[in-house]
N, C-alpha and C positions, 0 to 999 in steps of 0.2 A: 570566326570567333568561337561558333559551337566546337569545332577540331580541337583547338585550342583549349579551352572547357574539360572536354573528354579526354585530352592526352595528360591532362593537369589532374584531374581525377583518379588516371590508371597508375599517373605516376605515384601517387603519395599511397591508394591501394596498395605498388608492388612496396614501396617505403614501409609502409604498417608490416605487410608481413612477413620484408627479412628483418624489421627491427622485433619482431617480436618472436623471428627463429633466433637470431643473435643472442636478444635476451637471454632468449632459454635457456642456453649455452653456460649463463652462470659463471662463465670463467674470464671475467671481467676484461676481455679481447674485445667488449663489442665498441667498436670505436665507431664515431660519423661514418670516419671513411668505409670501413668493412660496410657496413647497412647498405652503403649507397652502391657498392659493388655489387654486392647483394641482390641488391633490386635493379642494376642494372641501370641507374641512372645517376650522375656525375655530381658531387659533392655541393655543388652549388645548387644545383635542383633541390638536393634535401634541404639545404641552407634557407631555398627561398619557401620551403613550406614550413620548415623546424627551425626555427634560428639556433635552438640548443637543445644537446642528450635530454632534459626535463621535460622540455615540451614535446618531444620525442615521447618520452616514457609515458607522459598523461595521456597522448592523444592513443599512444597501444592499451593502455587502462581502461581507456573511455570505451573503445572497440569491442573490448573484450566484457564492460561492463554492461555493453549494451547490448550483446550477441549471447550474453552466456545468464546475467543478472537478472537485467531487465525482465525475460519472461517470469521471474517470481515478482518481482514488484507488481505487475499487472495477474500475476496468479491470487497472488494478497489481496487486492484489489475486491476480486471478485467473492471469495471467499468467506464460507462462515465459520472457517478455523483455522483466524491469525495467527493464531501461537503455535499448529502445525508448517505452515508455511513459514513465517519467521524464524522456525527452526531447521526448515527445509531451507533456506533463505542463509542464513548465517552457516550453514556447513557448507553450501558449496560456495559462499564467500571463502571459506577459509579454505577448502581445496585450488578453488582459482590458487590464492593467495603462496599455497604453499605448492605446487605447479609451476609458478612463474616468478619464482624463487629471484634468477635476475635480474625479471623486469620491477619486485619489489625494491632491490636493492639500488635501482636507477632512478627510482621515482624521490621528486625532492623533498616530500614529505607523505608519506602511505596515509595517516591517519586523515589529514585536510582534503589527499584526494578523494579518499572514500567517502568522507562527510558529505565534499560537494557533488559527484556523482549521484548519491541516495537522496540529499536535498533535492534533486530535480522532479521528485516523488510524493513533493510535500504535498499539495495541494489534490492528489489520488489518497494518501494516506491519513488527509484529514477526515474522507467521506468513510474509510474505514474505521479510524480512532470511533468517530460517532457510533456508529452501527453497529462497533464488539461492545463499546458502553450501554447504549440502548438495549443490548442483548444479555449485560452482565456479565460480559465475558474477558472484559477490561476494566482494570482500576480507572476511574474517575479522573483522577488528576494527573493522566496522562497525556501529553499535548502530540499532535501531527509532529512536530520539530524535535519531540524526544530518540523517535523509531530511527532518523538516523544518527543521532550520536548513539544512540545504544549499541545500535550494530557498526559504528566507526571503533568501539570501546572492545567489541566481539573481534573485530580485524587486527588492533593492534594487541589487545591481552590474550587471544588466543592460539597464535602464531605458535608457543612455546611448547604444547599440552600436541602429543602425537597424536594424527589421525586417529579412529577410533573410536569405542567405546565409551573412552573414558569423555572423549573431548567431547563426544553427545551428550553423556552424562550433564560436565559442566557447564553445557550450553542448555540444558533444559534446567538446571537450578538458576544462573541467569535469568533467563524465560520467565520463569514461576513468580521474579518480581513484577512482574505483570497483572497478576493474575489481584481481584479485588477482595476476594476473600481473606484473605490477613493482613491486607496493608495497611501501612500505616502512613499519614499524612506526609506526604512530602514537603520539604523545603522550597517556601517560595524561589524564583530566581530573580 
């Protein structure tokens, strides 16, 4: 049974990462079958881990959310300057994002995946929301469950705005609606 385990393991391993050499590729070639050639193992194998390209796409998203993202969420975490990380946090969202250009275009919807990846964060980012308030360094009526639609809002409005200067720029006036010094009462929901 352990064999079996670990051959099921290696196999979806080599699966993730010719599906997310394919991706790269961007030249809308990546079919099931190439992936599964790819990684060396027979269509039905991917079938019994991916039933379809989407969940294909999520599960390379998730990988790469987890291997590349993740350490800022737990960088945040610790931190006593959210809105440096968050800003650190939301550009290399967007370089993934604009990187893996393919694997965007595969996925069944970018903005939902991104939400619920970052939702996985809530209950770390609520011990943060407190502690930038207590510190005054966060508007009040910011909730834990805002940080990832804000940054789901950063993935899909900022795709357009080239690397750069500017796109930091943009993302730092974003940001600054953050900040408690000028705000203004938000809209219950």
């Amino acid at each position: 049974m352990g064999d079996r385990r670990a051959d099921a393991t290696a196999s979806v391993a080599r699966i993730l990462g010719a599906a997310r050499r394919v991706f790269a590729l961007g030249d809308g070639t990546g079919t099931l079958n190439r992936i599964a050639t790819e990684a060396g193992v027979g269509i039905a194998t991917l079938y019994r881990h991916f039933p379809n390209r989407e969940s294909l796409a999520l599960a390379v998203y998730d990988e790469i959310f987890t291997n590349e993202l993740q350490p800022l969420f737990d960088e945040f975490e610790r931190s006593d300057a959210p809105r440096r990380v968050l800003l650190t946090l939301s550009e290399n969202l967007l370089a993934v994002l604009d990187r893996e250009r393919g694997l965007v275009l595969s996925l069944p919807n970018l903005a939902d995946a991104t939400r619920s990846l970052m939702s996985r964060n809530v209950e770390s980012l609520e011990r943060v929301v407190r502690r930038a308030q207590a510190a005054g360094t966060l508007r009040r009526d910011i909730t834990a469950d805002d940080i990832p639609n804000l940054l789901t809002m950063v993935a899909a409005g900022f795709g357009s705005i080239p690397p750069g200067a500017h796109r930091r720029r943009y993302l730092s006036l974003v940001l600054d609606s953050l900040n408690p010094g000028q705000a203004q009462p938000l809209p219950e929901v």
